[in-house]
C-alpha positions as CSV (number, residue, x, y, z in Angstrom):
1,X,71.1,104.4,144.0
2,X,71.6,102.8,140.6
3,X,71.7,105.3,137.2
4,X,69.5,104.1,134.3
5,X,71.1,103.5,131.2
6,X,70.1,105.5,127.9
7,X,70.2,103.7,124.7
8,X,71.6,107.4,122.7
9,X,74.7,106.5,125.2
10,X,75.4,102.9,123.6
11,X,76.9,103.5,120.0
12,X,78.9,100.9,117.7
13,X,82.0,101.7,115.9
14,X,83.3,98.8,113.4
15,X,86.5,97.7,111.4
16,X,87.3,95.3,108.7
17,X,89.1,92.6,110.9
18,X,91.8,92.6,107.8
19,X,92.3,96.5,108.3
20,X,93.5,96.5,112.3
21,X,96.6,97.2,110.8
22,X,96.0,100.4,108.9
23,X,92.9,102.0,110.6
24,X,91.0,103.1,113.7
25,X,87.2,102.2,113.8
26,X,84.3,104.1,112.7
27,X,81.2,104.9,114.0
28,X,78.5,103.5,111.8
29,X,76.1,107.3,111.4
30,X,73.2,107.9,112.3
31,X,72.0,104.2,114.1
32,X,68.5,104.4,115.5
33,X,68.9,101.4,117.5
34,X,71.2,98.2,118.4
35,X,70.2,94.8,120.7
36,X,73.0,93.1,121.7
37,X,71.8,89.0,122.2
38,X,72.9,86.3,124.1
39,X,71.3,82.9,124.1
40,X,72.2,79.3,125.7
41,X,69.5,76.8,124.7
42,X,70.4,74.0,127.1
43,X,69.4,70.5,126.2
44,X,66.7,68.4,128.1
45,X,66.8,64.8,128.4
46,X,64.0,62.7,130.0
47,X,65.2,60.0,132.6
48,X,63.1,57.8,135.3
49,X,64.0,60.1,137.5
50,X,62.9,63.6,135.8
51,X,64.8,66.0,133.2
52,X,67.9,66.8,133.2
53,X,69.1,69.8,131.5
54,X,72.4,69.9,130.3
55,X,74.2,73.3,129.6
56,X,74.3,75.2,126.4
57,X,77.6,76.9,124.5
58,X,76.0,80.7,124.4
59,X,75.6,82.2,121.1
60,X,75.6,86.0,120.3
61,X,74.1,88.7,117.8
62,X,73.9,91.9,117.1
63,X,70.9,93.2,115.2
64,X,71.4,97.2,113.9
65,X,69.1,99.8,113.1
66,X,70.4,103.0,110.9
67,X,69.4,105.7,108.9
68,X,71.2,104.3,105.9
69,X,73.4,107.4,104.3
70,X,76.3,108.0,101.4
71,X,79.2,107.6,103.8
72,X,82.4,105.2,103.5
73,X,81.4,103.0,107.3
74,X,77.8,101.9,105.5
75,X,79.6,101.0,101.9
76,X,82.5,99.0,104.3
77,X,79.3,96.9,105.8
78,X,77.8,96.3,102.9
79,X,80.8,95.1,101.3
80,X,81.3,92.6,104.6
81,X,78.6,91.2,104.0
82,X,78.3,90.8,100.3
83,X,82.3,88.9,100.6
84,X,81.8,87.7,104.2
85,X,84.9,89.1,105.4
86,X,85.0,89.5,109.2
87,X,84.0,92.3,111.1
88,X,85.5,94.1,114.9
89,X,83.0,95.6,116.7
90,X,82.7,97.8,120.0
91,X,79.7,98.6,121.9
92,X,81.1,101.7,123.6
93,X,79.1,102.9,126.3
94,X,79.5,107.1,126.5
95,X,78.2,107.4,130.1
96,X,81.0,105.3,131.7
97,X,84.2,107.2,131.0
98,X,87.2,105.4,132.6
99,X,88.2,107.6,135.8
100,X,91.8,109.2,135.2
101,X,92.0,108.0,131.6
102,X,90.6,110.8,129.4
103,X,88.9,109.7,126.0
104,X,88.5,105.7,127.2
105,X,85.2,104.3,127.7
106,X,83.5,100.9,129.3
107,X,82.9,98.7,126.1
108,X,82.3,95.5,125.1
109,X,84.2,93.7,121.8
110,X,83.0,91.4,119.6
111,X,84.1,89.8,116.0
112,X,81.9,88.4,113.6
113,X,80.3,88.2,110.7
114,X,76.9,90.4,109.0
115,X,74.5,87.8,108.4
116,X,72.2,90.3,106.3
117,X,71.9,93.6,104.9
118,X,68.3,95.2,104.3
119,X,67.5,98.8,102.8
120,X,64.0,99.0,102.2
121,X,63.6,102.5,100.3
122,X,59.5,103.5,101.6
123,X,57.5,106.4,100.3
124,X,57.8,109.6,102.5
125,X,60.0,107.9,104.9
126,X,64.2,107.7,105.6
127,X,65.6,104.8,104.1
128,X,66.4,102.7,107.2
129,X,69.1,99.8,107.3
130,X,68.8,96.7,108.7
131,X,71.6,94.1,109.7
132,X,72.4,91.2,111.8
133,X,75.4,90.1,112.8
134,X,76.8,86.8,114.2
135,X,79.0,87.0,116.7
136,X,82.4,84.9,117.0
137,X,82.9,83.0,120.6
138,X,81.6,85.5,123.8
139,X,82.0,89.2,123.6
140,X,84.4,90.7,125.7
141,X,84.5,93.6,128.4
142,X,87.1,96.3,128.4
143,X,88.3,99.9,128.0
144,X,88.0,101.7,124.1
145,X,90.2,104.5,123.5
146,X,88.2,107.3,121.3
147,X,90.6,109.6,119.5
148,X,89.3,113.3,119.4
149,X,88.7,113.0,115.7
150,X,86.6,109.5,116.4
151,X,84.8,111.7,119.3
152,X,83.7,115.0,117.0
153,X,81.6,111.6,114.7
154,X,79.7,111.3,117.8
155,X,79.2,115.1,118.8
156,X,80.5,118.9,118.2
157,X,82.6,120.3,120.4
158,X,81.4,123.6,122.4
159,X,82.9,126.7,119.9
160,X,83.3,130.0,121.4
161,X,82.0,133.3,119.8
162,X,84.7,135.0,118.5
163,X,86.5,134.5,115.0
164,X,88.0,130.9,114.3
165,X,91.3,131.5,113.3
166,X,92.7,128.7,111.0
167,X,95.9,127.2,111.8
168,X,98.3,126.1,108.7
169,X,98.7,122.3,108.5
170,X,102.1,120.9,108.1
């Protein structure tokens, strides 16, 4: 029987394209809700004979959702949009662990470019952002690695009762 897939098991973690150097991805916080687009418009041409539809080169977006929040991942977007500099994004989905490869994931990535960048501030409500973003040729399927650090963003860890004891770093 097939499993139904949850939306809260879908998240998005981005990257400044220029930065795949020097950083991991982030998750963007608190998103409320992604769609993930694909569309191929095919041509129609009449002849004597009846149309004739000729295919389309597919084109994808990503339209985002998010509780907007002080945090460097929403100020990185922004920014990407505002200087159009292009974006990597994964579409990780949490309830397909790979088997027998602890902290990778089914996911799907894309690059593009934000296309917009909307904060309306309401009365009485959370200031929710809005964004689109083009995406560059198809999006492609895969395995995304999520470091432990990368995977407390997403959720706490089970602590036990008794005392933390803090370890010195170095």
């Amino acid at each position: 029987m097939a499993n139904a897939i949850y939306g809260k098991d879908k998240i998005l973690m981005f990257r400044l394209y220029s930065q795949r150097t020097q950083a991991n991805a982030a998750k963007l916080a608190l998103q409320t809700s992604h769609t993930l687009k694909y569309e191929a418009k095919s041509d129609s041409t009449d002849t004597k004979d009846g149309s004739i539809n000729s295919p389309a080169t597919p084109v994808s977006t990503i339209e985002i959702n998010a509780i907007s929040s002080v945090d460097p991942v929403n100020k990185m977007l922004e920014q990407a949009v505002l200087h159009s500099e292009l974006l990597e994004v994964w579409e990780i989905d949490l309830s397909q662990p790979v088997a027998d490869m602890p902290g990778k994931y089914v996911a799907k990535y894309m690059r593009g470019y934000l296309q917009s960048w909307e904060v309306p501030a309401e009365v009485g409500k959370l200031v929710e952002l809005k964004t689109e973003m083009n995406i560059d040729q198809i999006p492609q399927d895969g395995e995304a690695t999520l470091t432990a650090d990368q995977e407390s963003e997403i959720q706490y860890a089970f602590q036990d009762t008794t005392k933390v004891v803090e370890t010195p770093a170095g």
